[in-house]
Backbone as CSV, one residue per row, in Angstrom:
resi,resn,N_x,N_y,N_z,CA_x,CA_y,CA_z,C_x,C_y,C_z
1,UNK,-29.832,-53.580,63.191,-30.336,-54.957,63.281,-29.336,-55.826,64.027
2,UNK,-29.838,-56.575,64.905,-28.834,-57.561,65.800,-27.910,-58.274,64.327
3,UNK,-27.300,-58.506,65.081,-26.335,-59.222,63.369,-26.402,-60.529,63.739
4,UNK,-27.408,-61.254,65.164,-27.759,-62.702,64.696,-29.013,-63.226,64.082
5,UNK,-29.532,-61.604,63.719,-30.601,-61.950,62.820,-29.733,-62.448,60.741
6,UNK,-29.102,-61.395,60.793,-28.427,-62.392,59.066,-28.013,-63.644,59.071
7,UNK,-27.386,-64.077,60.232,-26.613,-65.185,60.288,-27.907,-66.212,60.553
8,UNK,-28.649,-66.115,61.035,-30.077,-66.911,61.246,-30.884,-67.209,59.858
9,UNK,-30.920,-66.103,59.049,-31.906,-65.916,57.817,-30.702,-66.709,57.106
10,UNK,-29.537,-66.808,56.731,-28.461,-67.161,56.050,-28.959,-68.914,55.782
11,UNK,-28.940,-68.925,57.554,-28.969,-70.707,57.763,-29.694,-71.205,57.863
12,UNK,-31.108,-70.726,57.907,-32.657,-71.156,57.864,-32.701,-70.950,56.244
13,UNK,-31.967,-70.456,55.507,-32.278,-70.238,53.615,-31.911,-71.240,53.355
14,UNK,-30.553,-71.414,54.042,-29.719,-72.484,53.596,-30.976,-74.179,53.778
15,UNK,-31.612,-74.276,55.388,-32.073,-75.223,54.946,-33.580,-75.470,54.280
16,UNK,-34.035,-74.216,53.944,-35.245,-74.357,53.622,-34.856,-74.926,51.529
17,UNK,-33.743,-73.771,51.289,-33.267,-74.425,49.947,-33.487,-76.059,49.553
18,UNK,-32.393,-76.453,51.068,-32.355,-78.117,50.607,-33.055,-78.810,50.870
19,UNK,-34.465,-78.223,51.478,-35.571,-79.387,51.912,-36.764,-79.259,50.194
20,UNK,-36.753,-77.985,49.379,-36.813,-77.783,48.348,-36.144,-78.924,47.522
21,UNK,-34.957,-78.486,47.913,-33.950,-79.911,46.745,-34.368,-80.995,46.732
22,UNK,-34.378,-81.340,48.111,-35.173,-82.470,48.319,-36.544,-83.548,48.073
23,UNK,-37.247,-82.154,48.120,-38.586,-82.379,48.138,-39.122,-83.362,46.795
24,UNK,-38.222,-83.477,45.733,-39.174,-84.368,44.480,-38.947,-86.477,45.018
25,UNK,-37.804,-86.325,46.084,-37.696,-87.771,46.447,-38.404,-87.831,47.299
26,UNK,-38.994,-87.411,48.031,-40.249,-87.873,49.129,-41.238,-88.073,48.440
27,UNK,-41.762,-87.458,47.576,-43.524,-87.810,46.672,-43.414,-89.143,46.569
28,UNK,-42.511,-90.529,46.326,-42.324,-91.602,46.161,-42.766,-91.924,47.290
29,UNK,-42.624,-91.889,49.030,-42.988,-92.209,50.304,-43.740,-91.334,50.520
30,UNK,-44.801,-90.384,50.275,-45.907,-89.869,50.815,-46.431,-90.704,51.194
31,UNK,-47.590,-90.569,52.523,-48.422,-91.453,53.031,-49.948,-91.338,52.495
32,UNK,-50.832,-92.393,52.588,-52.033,-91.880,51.994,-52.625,-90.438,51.548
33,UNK,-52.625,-89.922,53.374,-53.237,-88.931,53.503,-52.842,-87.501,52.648
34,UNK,-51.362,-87.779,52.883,-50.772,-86.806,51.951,-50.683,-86.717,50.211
35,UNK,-51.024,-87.947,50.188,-50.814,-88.416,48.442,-52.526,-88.035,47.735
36,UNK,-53.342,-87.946,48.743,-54.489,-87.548,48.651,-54.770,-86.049,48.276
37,UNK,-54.092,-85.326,49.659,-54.047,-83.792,49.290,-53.464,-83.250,48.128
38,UNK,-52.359,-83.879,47.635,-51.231,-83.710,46.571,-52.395,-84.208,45.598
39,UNK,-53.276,-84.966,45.076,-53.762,-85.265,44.123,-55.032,-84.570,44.088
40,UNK,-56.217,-84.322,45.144,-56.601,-82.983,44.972,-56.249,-81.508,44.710
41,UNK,-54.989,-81.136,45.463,-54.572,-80.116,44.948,-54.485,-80.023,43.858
42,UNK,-53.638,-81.244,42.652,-53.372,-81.006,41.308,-54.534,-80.930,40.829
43,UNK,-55.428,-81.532,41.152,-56.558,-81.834,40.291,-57.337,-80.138,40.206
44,UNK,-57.378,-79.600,40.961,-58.294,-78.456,41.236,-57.154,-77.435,40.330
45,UNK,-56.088,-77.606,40.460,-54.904,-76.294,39.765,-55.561,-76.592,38.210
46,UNK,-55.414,-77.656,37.793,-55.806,-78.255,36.843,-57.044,-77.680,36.029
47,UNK,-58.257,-77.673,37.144,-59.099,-77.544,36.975,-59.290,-75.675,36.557
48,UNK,-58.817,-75.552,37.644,-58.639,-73.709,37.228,-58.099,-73.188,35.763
49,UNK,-56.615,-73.968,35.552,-56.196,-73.473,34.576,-57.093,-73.617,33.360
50,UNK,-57.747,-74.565,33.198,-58.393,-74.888,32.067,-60.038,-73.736,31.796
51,UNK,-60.271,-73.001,33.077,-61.623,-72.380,33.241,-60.560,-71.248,33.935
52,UNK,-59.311,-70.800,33.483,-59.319,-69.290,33.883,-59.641,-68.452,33.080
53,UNK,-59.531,-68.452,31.981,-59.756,-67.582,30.799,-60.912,-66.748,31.235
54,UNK,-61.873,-67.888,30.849,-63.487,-67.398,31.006,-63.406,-66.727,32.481
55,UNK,-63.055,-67.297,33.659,-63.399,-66.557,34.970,-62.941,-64.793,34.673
56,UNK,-61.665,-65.162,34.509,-61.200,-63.793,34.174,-61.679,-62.891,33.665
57,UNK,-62.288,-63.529,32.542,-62.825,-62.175,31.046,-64.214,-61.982,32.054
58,UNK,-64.684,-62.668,32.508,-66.206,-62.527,33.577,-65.704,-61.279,34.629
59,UNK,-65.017,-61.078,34.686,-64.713,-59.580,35.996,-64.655,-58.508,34.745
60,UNK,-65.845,-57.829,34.714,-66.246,-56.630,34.407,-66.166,-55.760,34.585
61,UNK,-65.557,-55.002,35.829,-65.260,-54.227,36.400,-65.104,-52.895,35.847
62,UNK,-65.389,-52.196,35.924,-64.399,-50.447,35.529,-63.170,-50.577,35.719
63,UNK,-62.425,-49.761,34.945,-60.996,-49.940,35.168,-60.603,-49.403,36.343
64,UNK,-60.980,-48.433,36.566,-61.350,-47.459,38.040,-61.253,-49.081,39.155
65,UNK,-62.307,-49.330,39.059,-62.553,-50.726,39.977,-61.477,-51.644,39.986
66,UNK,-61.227,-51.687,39.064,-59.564,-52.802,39.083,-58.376,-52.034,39.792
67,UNK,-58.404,-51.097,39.461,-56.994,-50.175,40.020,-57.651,-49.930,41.417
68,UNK,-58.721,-49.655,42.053,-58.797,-49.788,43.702,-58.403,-51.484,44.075
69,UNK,-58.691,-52.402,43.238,-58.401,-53.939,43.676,-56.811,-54.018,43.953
70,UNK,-56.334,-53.358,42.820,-55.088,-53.404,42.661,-54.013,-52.998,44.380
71,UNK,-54.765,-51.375,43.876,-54.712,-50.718,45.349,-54.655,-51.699,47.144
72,UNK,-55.828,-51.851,47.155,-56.229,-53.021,48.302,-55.219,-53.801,48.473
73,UNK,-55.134,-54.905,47.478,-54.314,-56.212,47.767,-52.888,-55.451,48.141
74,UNK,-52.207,-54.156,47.705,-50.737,-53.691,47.838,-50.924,-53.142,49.185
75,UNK,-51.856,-52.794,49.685,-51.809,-52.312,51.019,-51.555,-53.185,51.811
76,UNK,-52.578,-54.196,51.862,-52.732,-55.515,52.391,-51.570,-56.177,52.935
77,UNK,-50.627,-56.603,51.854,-49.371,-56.917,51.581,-48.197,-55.734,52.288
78,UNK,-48.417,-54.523,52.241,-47.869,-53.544,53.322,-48.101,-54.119,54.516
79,UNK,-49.199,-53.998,54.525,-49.730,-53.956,56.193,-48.998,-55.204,56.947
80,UNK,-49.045,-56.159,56.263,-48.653,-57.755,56.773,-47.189,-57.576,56.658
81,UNK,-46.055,-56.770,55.621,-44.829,-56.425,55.976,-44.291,-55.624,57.044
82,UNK,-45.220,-54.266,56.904,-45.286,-53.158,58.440,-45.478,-54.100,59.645
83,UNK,-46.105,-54.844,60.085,-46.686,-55.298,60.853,-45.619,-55.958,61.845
84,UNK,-44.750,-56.690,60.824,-43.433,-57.418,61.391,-42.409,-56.465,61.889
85,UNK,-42.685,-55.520,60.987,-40.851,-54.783,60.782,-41.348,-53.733,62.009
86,UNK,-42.417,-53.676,62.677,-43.539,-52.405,63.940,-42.371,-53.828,65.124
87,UNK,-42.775,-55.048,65.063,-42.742,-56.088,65.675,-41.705,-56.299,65.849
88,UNK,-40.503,-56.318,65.220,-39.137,-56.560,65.126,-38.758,-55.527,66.239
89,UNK,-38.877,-54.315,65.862,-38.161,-53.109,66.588,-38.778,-52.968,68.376
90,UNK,-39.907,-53.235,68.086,-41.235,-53.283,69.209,-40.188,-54.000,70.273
91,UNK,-39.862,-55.501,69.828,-38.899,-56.060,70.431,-37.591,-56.174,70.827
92,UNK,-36.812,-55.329,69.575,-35.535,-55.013,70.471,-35.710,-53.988,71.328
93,UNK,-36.466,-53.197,71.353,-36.927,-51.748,72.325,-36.887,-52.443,73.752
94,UNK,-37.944,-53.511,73.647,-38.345,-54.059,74.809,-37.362,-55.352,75.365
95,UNK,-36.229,-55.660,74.641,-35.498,-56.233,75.212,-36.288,-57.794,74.975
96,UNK,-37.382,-57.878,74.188,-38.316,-59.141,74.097,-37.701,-60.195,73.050
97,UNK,-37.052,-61.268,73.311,-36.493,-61.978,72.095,-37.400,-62.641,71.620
98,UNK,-38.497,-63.281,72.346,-39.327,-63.868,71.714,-40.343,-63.691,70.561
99,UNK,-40.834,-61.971,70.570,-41.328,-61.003,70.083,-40.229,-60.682,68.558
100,UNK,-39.314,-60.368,69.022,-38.147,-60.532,68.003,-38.049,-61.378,66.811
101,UNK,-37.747,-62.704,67.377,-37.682,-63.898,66.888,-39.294,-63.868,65.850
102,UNK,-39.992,-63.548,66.561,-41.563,-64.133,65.549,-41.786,-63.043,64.238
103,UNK,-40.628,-62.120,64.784,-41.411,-60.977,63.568,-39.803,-61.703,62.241
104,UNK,-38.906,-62.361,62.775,-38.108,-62.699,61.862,-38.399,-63.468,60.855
105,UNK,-39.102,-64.675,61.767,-40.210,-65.581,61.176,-40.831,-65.165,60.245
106,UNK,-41.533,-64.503,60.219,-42.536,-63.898,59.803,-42.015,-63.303,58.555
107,UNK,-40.594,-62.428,58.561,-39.897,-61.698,57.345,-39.745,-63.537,56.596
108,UNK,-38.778,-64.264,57.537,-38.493,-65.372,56.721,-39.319,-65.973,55.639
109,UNK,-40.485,-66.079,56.137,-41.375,-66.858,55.359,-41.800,-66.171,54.190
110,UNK,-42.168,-64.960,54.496,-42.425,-63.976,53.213,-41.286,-63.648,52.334
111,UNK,-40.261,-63.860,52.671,-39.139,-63.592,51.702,-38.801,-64.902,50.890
112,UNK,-38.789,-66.636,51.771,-38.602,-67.731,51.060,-39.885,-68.005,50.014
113,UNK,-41.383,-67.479,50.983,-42.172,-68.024,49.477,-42.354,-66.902,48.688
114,UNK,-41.778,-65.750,48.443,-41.934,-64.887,47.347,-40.340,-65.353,46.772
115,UNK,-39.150,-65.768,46.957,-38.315,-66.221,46.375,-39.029,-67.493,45.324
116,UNK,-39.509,-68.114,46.036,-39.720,-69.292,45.466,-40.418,-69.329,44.241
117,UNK,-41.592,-68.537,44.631,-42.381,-68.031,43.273,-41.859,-67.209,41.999
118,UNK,-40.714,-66.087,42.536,-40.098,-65.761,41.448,-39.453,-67.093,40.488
119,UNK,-38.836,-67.627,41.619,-38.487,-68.713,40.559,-39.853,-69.349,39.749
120,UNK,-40.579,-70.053,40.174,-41.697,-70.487,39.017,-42.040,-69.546,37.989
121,UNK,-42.153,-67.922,38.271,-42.792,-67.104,37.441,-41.259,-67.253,36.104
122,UNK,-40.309,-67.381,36.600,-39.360,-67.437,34.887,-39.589,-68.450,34.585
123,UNK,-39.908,-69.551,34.932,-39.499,-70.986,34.686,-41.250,-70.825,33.812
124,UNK,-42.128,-70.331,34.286,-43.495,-70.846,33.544,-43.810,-69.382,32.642
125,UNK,-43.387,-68.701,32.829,-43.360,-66.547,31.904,-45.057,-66.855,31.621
126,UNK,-45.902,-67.259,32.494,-47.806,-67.256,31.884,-47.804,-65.314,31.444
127,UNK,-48.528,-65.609,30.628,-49.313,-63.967,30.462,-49.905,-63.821,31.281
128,UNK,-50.353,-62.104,32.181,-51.352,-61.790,32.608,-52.554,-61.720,31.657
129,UNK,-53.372,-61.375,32.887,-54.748,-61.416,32.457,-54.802,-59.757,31.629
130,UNK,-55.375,-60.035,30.555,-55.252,-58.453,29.220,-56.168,-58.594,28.234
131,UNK,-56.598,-57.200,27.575,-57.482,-58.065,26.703,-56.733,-58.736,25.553
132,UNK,-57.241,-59.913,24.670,-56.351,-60.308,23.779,-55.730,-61.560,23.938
133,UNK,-55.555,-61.735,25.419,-54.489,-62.571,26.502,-54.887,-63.877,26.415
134,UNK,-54.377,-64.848,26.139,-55.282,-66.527,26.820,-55.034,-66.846,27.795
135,UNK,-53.443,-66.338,28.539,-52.969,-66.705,29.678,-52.448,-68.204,29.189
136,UNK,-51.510,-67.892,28.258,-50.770,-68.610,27.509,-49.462,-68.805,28.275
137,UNK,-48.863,-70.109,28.727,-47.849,-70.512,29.574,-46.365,-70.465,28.438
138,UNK,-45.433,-69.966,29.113,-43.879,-69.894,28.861,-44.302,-68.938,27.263
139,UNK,-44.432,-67.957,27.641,-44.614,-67.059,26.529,-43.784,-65.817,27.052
140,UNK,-44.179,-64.660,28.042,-43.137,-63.510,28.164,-43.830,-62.973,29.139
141,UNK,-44.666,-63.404,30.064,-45.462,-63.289,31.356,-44.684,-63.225,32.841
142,UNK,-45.519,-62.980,33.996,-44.804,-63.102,35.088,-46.469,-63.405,36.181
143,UNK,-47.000,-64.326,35.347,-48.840,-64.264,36.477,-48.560,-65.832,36.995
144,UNK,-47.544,-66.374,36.499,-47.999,-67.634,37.339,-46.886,-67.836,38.286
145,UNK,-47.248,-68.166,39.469,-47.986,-68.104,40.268,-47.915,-66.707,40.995
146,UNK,-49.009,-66.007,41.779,-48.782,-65.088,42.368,-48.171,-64.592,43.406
147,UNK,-47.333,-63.781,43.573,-46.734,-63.179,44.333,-47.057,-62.728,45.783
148,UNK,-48.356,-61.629,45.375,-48.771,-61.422,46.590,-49.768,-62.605,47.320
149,UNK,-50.330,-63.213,46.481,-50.668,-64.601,47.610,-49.751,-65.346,48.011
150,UNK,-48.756,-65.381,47.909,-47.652,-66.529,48.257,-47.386,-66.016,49.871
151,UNK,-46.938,-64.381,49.613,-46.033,-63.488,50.395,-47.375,-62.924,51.675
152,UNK,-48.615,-63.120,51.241,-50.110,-62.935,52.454,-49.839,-64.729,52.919
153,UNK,-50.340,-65.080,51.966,-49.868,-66.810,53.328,-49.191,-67.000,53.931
154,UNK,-48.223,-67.127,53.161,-47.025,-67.593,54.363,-46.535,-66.400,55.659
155,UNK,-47.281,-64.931,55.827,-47.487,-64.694,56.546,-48.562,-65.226,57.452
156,UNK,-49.463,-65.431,56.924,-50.610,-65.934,57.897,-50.565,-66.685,58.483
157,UNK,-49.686,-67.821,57.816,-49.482,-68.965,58.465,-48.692,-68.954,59.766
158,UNK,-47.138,-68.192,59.355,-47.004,-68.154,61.198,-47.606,-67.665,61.931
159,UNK,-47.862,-66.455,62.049,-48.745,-65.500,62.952,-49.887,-66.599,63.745
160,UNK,-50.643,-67.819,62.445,-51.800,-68.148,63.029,-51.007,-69.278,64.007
161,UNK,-49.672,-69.862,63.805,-48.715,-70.784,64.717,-48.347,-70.268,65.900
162,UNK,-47.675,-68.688,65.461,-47.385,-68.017,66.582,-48.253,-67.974,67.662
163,UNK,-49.702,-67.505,67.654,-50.502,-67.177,68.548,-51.498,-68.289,69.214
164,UNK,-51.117,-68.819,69.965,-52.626,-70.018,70.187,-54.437,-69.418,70.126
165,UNK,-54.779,-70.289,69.634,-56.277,-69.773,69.650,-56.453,-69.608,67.679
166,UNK,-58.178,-69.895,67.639,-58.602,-69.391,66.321,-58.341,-68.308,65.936
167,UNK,-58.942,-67.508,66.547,-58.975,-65.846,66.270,-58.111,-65.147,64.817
168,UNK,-56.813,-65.530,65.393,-55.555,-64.635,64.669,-55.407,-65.262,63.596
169,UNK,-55.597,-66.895,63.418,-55.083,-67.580,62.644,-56.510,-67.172,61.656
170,UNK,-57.455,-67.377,61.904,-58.715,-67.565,61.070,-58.640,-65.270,60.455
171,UNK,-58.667,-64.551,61.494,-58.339,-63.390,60.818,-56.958,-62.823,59.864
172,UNK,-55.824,-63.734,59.637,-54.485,-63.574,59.151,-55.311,-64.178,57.741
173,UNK,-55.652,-65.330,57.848,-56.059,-66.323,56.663,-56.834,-65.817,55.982
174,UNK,-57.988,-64.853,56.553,-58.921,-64.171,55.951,-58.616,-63.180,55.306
175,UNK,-57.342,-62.807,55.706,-56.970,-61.716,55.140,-56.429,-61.580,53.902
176,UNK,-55.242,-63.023,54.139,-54.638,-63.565,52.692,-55.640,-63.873,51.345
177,UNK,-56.934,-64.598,52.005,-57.780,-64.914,51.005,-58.379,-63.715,50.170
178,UNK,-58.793,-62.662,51.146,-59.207,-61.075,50.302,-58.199,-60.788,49.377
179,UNK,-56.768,-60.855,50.187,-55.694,-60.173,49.081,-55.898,-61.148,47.869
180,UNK,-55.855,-62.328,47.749,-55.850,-63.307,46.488,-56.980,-62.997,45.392
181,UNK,-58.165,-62.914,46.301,-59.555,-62.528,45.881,-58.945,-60.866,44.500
182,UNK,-58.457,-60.574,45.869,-58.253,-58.687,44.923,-57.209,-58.926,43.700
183,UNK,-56.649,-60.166,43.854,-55.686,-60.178,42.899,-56.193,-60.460,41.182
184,UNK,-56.974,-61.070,41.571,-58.350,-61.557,40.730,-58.988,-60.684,40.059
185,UNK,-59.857,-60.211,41.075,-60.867,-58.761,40.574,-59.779,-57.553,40.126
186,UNK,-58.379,-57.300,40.288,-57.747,-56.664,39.777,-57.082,-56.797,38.405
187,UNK,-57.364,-58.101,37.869,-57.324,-58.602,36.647,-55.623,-58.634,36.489
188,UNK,-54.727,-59.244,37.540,-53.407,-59.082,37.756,-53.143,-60.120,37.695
189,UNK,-54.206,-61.691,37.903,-53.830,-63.105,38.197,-55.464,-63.416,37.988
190,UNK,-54.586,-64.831,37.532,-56.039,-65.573,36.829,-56.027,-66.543,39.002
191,UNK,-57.198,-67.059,38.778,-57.521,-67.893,39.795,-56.551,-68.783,39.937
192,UNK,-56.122,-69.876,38.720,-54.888,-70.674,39.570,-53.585,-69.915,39.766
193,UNK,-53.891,-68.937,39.524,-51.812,-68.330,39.748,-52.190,-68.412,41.688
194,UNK,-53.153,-67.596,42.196,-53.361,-67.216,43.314,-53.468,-68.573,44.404
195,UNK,-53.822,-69.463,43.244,-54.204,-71.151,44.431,-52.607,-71.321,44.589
196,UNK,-51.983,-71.076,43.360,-50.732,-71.636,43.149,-50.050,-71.077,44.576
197,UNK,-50.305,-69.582,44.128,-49.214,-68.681,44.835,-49.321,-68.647,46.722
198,UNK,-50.839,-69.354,46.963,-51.281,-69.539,48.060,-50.542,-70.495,48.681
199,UNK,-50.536,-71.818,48.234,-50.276,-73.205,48.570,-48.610,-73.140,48.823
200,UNK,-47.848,-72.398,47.725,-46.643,-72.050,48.364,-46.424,-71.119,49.557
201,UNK,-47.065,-70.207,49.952,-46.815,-69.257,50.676,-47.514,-70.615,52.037
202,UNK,-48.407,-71.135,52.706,-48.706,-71.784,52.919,-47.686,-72.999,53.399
203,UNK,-47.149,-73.365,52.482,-46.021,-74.358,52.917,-45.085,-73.863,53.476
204,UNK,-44.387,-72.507,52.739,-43.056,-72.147,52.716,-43.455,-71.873,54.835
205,UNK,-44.578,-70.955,54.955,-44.966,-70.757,56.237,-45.135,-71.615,57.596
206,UNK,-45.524,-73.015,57.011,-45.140,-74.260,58.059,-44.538,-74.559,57.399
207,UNK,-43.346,-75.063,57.434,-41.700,-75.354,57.127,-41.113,-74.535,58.156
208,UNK,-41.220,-73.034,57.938,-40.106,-72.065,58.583,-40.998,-72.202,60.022
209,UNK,-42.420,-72.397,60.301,-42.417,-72.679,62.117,-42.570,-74.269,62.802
210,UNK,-42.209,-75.083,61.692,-41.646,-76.575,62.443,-40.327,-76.867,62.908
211,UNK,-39.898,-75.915,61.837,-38.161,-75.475,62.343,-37.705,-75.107,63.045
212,UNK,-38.742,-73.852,63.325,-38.950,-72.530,64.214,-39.265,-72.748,65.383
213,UNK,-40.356,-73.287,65.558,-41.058,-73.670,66.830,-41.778,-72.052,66.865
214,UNK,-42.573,-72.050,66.269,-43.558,-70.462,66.325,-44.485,-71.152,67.324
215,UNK,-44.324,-70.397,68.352,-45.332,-70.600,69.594,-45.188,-69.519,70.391
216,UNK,-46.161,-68.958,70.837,-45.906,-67.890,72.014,-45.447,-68.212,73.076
217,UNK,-44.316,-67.739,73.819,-44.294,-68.179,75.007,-44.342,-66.793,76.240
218,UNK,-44.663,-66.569,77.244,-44.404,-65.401,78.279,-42.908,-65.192,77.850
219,UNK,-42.758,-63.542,77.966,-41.476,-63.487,78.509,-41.187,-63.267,79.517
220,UNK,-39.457,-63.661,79.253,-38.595,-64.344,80.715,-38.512,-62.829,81.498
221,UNK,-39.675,-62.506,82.437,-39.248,-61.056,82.651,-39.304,-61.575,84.607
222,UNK,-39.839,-62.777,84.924,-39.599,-63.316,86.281,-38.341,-64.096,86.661
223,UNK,-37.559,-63.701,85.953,-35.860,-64.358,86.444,-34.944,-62.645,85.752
224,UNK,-34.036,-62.285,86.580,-33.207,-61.659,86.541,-32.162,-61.754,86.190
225,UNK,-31.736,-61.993,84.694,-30.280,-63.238,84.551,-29.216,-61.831,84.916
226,UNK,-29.379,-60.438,84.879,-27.650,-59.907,85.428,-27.694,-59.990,86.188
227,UNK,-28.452,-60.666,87.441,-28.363,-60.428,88.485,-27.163,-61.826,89.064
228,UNK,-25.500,-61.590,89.339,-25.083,-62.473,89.186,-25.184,-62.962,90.927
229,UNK,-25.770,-62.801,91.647,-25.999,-63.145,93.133,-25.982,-64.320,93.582
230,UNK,-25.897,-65.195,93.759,-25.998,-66.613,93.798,-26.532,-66.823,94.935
231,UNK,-27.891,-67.604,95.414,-28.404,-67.547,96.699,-28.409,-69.665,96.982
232,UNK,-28.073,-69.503,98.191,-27.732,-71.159,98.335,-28.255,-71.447,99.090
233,UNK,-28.780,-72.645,99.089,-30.113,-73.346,100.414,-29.230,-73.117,101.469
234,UNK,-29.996,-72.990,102.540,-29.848,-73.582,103.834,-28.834,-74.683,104.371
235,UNK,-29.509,-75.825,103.600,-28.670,-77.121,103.558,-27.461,-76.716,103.228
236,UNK,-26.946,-76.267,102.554,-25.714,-76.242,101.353,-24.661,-75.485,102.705
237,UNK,-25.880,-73.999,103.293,-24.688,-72.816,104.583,-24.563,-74.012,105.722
238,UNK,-25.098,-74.742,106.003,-24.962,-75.292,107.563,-24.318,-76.369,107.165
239,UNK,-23.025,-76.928,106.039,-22.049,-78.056,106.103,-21.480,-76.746,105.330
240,UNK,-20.080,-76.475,106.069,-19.126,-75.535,105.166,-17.847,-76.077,104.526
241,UNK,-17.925,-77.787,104.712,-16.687,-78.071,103.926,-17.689,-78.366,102.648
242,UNK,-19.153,-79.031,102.703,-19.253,-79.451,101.448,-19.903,-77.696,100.947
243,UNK,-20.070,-76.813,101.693,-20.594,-75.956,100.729,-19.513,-75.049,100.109
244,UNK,-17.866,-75.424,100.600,-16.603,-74.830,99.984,-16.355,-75.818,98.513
245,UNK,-16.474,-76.915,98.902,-16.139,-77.996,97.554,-17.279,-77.666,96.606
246,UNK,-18.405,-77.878,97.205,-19.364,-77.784,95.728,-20.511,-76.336,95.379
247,UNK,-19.497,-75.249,95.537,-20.208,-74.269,95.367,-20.125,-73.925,93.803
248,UNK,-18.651,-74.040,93.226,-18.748,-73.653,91.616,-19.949,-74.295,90.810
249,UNK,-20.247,-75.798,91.706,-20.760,-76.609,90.817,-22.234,-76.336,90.815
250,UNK,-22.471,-75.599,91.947,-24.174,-74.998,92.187,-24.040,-73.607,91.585
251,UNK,-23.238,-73.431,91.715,-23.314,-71.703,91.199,-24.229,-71.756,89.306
252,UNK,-23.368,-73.229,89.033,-23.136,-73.123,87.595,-24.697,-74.169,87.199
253,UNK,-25.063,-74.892,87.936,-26.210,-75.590,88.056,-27.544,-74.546,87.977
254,UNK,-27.222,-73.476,89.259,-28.549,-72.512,89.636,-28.414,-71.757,87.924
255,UNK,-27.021,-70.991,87.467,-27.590,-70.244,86.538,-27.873,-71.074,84.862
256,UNK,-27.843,-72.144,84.566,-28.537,-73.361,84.328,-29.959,-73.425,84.203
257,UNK,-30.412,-73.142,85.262,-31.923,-73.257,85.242,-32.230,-71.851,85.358
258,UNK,-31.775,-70.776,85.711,-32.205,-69.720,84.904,-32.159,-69.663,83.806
259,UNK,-31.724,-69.940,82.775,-31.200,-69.862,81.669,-32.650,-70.265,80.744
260,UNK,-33.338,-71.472,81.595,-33.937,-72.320,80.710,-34.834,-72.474,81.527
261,UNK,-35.538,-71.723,82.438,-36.488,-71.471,82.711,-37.541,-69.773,82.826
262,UNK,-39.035,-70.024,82.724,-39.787,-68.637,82.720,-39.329,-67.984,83.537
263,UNK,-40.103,-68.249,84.766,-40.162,-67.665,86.024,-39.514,-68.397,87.329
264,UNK,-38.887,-67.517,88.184,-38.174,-67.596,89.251,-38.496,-69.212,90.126
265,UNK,-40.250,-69.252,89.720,-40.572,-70.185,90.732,-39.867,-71.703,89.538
266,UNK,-40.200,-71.917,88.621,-39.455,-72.914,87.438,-38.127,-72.679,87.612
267,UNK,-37.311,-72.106,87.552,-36.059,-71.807,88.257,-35.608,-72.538,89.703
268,UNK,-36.539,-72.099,90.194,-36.071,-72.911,91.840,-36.576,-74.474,91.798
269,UNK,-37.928,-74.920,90.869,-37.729,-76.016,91.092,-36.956,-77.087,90.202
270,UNK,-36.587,-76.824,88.989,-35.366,-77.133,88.581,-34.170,-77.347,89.182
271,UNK,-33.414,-76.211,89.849,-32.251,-76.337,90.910,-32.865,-77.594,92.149
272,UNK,-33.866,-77.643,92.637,-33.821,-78.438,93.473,-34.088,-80.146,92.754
273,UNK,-34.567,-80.194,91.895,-34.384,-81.406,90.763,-32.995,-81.918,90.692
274,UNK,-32.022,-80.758,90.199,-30.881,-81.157,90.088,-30.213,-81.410,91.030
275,UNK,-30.779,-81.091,92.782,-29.884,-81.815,93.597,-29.955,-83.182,93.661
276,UNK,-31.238,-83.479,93.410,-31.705,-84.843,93.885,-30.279,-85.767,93.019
């Protein structure tokens, strides 16, 4: 593993921690819109907890049937871990940082909102769903909130940042929602653990790509940065005292805009920007 991938995860923990820390003094300055969502959301968690029992004891299933649910949602949750760690390597192979970078993302987010949730699951110990069970809070449990919905969102969520277009985002999301669904019909999580475990995975997932900047971009495969050659206008060869005085300073200008540009042609018109 590049070793500026630890030092990255180190300091993106570091600030995702303190925007956490943070987070109970902003609810005071939320803006409408947001104080809105925050009060539907509670209201509906609310609403679940009080009607999970019954939803729960309502999945009838064969036990057979629960243990394929079970099954499903753990694959699921593979697949969306494989997927990155295919992606990670995919990209150092190919020399692709950008490719790189998104599958880090991608670990990031699934590792901060399944951190996060462990923490709620000691802090609240709910019972699973069993027979016998009420789904009784701070008793000797580990169902609230769920795990694998936290750790399917907040994948989905970058992937659907990463990629422009519906498509990926609306098939990532769909995907998270089945796993939550299976978490359910697997009788592993009552309905609000999974809203719960959603809404974090969800956040934790935009947080780490506002930070991030999860966006696709081409890679830089139309600029040649070893190529240390330095090619100089015209203008610059036909005056040779000013092209002796200010050559370090173009040398260091041209590889400048390689640096920080796609392609060769963004490259050249940058350098000629900077003569002006």
């Amino acid at each position: 593993m590049d070793t500026a991938v630890p030092r990255q995860i180190v300091r993106d923990f570091g600030h995702y921690a303190t925007a956490i820390a943070k987070s109970p003094t902003k609810i005071a300055h939320l803006n409408g819109r947001d104080a809105v969502y925050l009060l539907g959301f509670s209201g509906a968690t609310v609403a679940l907890i009080v009607t999970d029992k019954r939803v729960s004891d309502s999945v009838t299933g064969e036990s057979g049937d629960r243990r394929a649910s079970r099954y499903a949602s753990n694959i699921l949750v593979g697949a969306a871990l494989g997927s990155s760690t295919i992606k990670y390597f995919v990209g150092c192979h190919e020399h692709n940082r950008q490719r790189r970078d998104d599958a880090v993302r991608e670990w990031e987010a699934m590792g901060f909102g399944l951190g996060s949730v462990g923490v709620l699951k000691y802090i609240f110990r709910r019972e699973r769903p069993a027979p016998g069970s009420n789904g009784d809070f701070f008793d000797n449990g580990t169902s609230f909130p769920s795990g694998h919905s936290a750790l399917a969102t907040a994948w989905a969520a970058v992937l659907g940042e990463e990629y422009p277009g519906y498509l990926w985002r609306y098939l990532a999301l769909g995907g998270a929602g089945v796993t939550s669904v299976l978490r359910i019909t697997a009788r592993q999580h009552y309905p609000s653990d999974v809203l719960v475990g959603g809404m974090i995975g969800h956040l934790t997932g935009e947080y780490i790509c506002r930070h991030g900047k999860c966006q696709e971009t081409p890679a830089k495969t139309g600029i040649e940065h070893t190529d240390t050659t330095i090619h100089y206008p015209t203008t610059l060869l036909s005056d040779s005292a000013f092209y002796e005085s200010d050559r370090a300073i173009y040398a260091a200008r041209r590889q400048f805009c390689n640096a920080i540009s796609v392609t060769t042609e963004e490259a050249d018109r940058c350098a000629q920007i900077t003569e002006r």
